[in-house]
C-alpha positions as CSV (number, residue, x, y, z in Angstrom):
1,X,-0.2,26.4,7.3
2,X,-0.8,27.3,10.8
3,X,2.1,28.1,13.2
4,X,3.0,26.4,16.4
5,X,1.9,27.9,19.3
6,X,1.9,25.7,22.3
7,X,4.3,25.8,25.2
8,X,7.2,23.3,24.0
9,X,10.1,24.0,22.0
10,X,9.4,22.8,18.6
11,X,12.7,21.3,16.1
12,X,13.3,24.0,13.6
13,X,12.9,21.8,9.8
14,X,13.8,24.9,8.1
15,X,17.3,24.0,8.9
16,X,17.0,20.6,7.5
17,X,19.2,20.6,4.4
18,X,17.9,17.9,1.6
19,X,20.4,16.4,-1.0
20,X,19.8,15.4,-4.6
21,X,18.9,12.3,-5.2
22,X,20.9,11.5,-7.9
23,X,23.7,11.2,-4.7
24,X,21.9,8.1,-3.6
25,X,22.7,4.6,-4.7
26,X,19.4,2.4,-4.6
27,X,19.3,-1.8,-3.8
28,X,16.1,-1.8,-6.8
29,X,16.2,-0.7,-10.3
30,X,13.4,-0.6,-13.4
31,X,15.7,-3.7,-14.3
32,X,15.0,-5.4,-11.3
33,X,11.1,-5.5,-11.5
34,X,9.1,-8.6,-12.2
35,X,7.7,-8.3,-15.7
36,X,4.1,-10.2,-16.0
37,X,4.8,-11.1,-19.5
38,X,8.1,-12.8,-18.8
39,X,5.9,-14.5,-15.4
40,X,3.3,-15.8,-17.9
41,X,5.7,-17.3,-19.8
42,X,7.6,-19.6,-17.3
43,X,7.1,-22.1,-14.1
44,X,7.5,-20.2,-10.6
45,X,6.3,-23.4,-9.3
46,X,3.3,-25.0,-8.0
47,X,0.7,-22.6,-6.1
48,X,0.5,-24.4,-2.8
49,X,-3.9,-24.9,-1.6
50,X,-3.9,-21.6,0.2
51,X,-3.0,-20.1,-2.9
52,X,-5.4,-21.9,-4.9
53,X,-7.6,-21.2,-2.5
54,X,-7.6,-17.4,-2.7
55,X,-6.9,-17.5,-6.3
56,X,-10.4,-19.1,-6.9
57,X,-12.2,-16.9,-4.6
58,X,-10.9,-13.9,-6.2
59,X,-11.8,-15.0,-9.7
60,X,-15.6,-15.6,-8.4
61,X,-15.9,-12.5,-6.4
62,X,-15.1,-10.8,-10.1
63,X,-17.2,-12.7,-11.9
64,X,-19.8,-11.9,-9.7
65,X,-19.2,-8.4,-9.5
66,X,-17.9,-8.4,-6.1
67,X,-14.8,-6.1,-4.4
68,X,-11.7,-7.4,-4.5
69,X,-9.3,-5.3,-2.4
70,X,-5.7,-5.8,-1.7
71,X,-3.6,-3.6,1.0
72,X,-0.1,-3.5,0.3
73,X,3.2,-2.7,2.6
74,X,6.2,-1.4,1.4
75,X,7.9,-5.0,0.8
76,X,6.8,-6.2,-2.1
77,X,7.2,-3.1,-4.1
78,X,10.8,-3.0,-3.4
79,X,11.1,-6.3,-4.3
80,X,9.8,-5.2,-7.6
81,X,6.3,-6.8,-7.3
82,X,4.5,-3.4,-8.4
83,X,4.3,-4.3,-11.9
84,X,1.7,-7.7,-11.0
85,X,0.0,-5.3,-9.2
86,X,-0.9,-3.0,-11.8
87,X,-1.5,-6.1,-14.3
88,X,-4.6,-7.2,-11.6
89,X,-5.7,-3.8,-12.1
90,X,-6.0,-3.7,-15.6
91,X,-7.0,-6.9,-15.7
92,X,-10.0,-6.4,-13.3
93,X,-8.8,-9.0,-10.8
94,X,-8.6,-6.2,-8.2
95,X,-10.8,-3.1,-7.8
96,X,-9.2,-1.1,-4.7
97,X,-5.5,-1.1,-4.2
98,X,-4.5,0.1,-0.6
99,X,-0.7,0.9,1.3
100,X,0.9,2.7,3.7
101,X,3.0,6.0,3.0
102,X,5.9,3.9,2.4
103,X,4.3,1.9,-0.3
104,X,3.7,5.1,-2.1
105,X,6.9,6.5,-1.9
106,X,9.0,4.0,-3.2
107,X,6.7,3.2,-6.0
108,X,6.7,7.0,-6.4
109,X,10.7,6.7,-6.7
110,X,10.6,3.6,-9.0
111,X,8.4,6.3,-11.7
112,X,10.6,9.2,-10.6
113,X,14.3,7.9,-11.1
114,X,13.7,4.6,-11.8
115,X,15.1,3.1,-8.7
116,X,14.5,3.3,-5.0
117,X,15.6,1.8,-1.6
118,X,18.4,3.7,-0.5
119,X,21.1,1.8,1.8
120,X,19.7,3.2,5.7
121,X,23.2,1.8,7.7
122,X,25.1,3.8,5.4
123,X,23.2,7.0,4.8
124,X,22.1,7.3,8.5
125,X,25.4,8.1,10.4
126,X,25.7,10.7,7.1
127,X,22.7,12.5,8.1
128,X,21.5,11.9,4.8
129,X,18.7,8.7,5.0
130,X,15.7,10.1,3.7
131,X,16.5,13.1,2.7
132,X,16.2,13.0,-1.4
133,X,15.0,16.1,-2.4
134,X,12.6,15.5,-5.2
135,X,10.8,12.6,-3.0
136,X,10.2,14.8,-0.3
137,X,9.6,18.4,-2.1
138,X,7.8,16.9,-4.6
139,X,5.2,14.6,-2.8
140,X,4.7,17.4,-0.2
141,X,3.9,20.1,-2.8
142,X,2.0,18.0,-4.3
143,X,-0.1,16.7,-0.8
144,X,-0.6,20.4,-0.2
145,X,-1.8,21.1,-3.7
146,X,-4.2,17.7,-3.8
147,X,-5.7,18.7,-0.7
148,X,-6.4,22.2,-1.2
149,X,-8.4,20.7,-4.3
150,X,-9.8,18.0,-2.2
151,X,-8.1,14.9,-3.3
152,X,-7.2,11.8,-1.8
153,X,-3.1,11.4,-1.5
154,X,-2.9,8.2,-3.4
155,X,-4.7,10.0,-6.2
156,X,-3.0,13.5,-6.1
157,X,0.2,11.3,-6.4
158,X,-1.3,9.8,-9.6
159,X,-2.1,12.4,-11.1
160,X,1.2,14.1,-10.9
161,X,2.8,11.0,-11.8
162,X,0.6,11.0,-14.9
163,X,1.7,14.7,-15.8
164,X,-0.9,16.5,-14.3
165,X,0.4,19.9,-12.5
166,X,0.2,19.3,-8.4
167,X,1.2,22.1,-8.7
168,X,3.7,21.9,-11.0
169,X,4.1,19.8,-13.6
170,X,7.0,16.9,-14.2
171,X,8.2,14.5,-16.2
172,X,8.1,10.8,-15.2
173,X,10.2,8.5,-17.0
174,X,8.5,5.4,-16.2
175,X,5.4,5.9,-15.1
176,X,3.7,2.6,-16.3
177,X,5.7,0.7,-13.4
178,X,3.5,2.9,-10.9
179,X,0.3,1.7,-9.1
180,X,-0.6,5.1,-8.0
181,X,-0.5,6.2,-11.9
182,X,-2.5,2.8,-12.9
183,X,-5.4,3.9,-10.2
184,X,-5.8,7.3,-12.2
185,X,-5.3,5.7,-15.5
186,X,-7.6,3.0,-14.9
187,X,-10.3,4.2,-12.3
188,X,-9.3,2.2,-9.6
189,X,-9.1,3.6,-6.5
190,X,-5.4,3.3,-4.9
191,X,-5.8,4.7,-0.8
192,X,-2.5,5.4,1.1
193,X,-3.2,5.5,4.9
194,X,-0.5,7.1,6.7
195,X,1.0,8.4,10.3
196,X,2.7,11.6,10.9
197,X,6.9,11.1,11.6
198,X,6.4,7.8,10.0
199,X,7.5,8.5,6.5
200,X,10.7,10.2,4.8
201,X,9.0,13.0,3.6
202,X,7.8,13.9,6.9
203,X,12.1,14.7,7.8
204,X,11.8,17.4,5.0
205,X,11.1,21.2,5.4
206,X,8.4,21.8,3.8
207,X,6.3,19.0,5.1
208,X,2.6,19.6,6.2
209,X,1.2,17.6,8.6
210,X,-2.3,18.9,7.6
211,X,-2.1,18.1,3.9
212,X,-0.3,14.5,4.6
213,X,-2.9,13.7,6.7
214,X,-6.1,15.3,5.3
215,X,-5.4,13.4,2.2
216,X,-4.9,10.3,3.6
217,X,-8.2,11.3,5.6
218,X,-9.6,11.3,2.3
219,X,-8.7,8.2,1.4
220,X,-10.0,6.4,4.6
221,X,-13.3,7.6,3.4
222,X,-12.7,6.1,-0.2
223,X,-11.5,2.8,1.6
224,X,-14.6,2.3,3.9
225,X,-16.9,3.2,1.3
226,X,-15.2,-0.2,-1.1
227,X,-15.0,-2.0,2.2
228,X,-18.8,-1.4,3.0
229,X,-19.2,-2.8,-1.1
230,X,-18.2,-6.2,0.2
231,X,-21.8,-6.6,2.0
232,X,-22.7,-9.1,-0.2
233,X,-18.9,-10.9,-0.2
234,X,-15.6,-10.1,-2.0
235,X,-12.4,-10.7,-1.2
236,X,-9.6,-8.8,0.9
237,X,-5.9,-9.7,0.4
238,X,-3.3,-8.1,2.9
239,X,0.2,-8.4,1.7
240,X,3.0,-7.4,3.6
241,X,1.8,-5.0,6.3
242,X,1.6,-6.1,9.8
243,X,0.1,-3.4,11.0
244,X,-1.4,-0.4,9.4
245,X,-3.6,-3.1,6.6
246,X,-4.9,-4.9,9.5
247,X,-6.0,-1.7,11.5
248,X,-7.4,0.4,8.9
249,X,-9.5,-2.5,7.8
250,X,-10.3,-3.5,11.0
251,X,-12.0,0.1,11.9
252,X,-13.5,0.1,8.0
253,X,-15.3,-2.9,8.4
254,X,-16.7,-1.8,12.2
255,X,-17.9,1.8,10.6
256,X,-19.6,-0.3,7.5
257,X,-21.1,-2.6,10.1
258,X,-22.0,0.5,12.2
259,X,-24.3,1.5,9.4
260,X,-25.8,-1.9,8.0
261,X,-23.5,-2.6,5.6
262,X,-21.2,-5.1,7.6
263,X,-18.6,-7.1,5.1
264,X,-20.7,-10.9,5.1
265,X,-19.2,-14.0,4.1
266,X,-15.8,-12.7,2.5
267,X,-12.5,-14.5,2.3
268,X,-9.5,-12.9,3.6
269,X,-6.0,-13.8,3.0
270,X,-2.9,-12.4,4.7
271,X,0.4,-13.1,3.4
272,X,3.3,-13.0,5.5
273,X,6.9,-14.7,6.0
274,X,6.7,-15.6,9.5
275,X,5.3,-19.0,11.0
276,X,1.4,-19.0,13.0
277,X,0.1,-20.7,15.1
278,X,-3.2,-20.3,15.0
279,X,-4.7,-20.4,18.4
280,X,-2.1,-18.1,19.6
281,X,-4.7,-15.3,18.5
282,X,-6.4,-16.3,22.0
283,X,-3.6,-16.4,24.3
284,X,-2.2,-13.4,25.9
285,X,0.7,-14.6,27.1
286,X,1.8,-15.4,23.2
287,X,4.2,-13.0,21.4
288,X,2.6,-13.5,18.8
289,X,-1.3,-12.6,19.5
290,X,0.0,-9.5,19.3
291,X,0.5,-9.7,15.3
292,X,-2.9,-7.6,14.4
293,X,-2.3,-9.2,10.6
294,X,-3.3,-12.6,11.6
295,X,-5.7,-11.7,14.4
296,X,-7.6,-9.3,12.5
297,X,-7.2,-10.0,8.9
298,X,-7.7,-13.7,9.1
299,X,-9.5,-14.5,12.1
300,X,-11.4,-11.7,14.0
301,X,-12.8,-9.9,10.9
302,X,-14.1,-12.8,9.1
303,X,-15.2,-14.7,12.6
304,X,-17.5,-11.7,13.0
305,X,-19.2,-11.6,9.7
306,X,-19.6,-15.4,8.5
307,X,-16.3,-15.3,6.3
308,X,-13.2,-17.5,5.6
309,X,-9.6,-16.2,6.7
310,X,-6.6,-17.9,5.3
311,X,-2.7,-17.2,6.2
312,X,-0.2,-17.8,3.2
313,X,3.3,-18.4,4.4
314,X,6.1,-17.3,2.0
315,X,8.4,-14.8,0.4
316,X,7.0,-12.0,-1.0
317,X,8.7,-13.5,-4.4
318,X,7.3,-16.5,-4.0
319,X,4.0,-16.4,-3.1
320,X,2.7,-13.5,-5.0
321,X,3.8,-14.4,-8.2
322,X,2.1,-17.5,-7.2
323,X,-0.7,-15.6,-6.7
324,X,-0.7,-14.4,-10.3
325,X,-0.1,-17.1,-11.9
326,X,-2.7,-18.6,-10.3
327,X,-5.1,-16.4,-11.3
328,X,-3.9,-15.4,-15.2
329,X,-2.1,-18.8,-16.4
């Protein structure tokens, strides 16, 4: 790792002291997760059209051998939703999961200790939010190992998840709740696209702002290359991120364009909890033209290409176990 030597004063992380995370209470459990089985088996109510909608285009877009990628934020793992995600995977509904560095944490914690979501009010004034030991000593250990054998971070994760030494090997307990397992397990690519100071195990001292981001680096790559796939359609679902979905696919689909292979006629679908209004994504003087989920997930990025985008309004634990029902009942 090379050392700082520019002309301000840098904080000192060796004198960061992490705390074991058995310490920390956490708002989600295993217990709390959404089991697809019990799903199947019961009436969430009716998918509204939007859902329909997107539930039908996904089904042809597999049947046709098309992409089907889905971005994930944080939310809707820590409201337990992981577990439908890795059921599309298996299933073959989806072929590229995608999230930020907090989506890979908490999933990451769920296989770990089986819970996650610490309580930030009360850890904060403590000195202590974030600082969980084995998240950040193990995920950063195992960044620097991943990219010193040139791996993506959502698949050096995985693998260590899966019991593979990065560099060391650990135990999981529940490792079939994880999405970053499932990608390994299943060969589908799972891409975590991250920023530096935005995560928890960026606080820790042995963090490594080279290995955090020349894996995630490496998993831009893996990204644009499914997102330059969908140049004959497929489908893009953005769940839960505001930001970092909407951007990364937004420069994807302009490199993929950039060499011929622009992403024509998809549908995408953004699902979010706030109201739109949809011509707000031309008007300046609107707070919300400024939400680059709706602008570029459902309007700019299919506008350009000949696509469809369509906004589902909802709870996370609403509408995507709508969304599953939709597309395995």
């Amino acid at each position: 790792m090379t050392s700082y030597r520019g002309s301000f004063e840098l904080f000192d992380a060796s004198a960061v002291r992490p705390q074991p995370i058995d310490r920390r209470s956490n708002k989600l459990t295993v217990s709390d997760l959404v089991d697809p089985e019990a799903l199947r088996g019961r009436d969430t109510g009716e998918a509204g059209p939007e859902t329909t909608r997107v539930a039908a285009a996904v089904r042809q877009a597999r049947s046709e051998g098309r992409p089907v990628i889905l971005f994930t934020g944080a939310h809707p793992v820590k409201l337990g939703l992981g577990p439908l995600i890795v059921d599309l995977m298996a299933r073959g509904l989806v072929t590229h999961v995608a999230g930020t560095g907090a989506t890979a944490i908490h999933d990451f914690e769920l296989a770990l200790i089986g819970g996650t979501s610490e309580n930030v009010p009360n850890a904060l004034p403590e000195g202590t939010f974030g600082m969980a030991d084995e998240t950040g000593g193990l995920i950063n250990r195992a960044l620097a190992a991943g990219y010193e054998r040139g791996l993506g971070l959502g698949e050096a994760l995985g693998r260590l998840i899966g019991g593979e030494p990065m560099p060391e090997a650990r135990r999981f307990p529940h490792p079939e709740v994880s999405i970053l397992a499932a990608g390994v397990r299943l060969g589908v690519p799972v891409t975590i696209h991250v920023g530096i100071g935005t995560d928890i195990i960026d606080q820790h001292p042995d963090f490594d702002g080279a290995a955090k981001g020349g894996t995630s680096g490496f998993d831009f790559g893996i990204y644009t290359a499914s997102v330059a796939k969908l140049d004959r359609g497929g489908v893009v679902l953005n769940v839960g991120s505001a930001v970092t979905g909407p951007e990364v696919l937004l420069k994807a689909a302009a490199m993929a364009a950039n060499v011929g292979r622009p992403p024509r006629e998809i549908l995408t679908a953004d699902f979010d909890l706030r109201p739109v209004v949809p011509t707000d994504v031309d008007d300046e003087d609107s707070p919300t033209y400024y939400f680059r989920d709706h602008k570029s997930v459902v309007t700019r990025i299919p506008a350009a290409f000949g696509g469809r985008g369509i906004y589902v309004q909802g709870n996370f634990k609403q509408t995507l176990p709508a969304l599953y029902r939709a597309l395995t009942g």
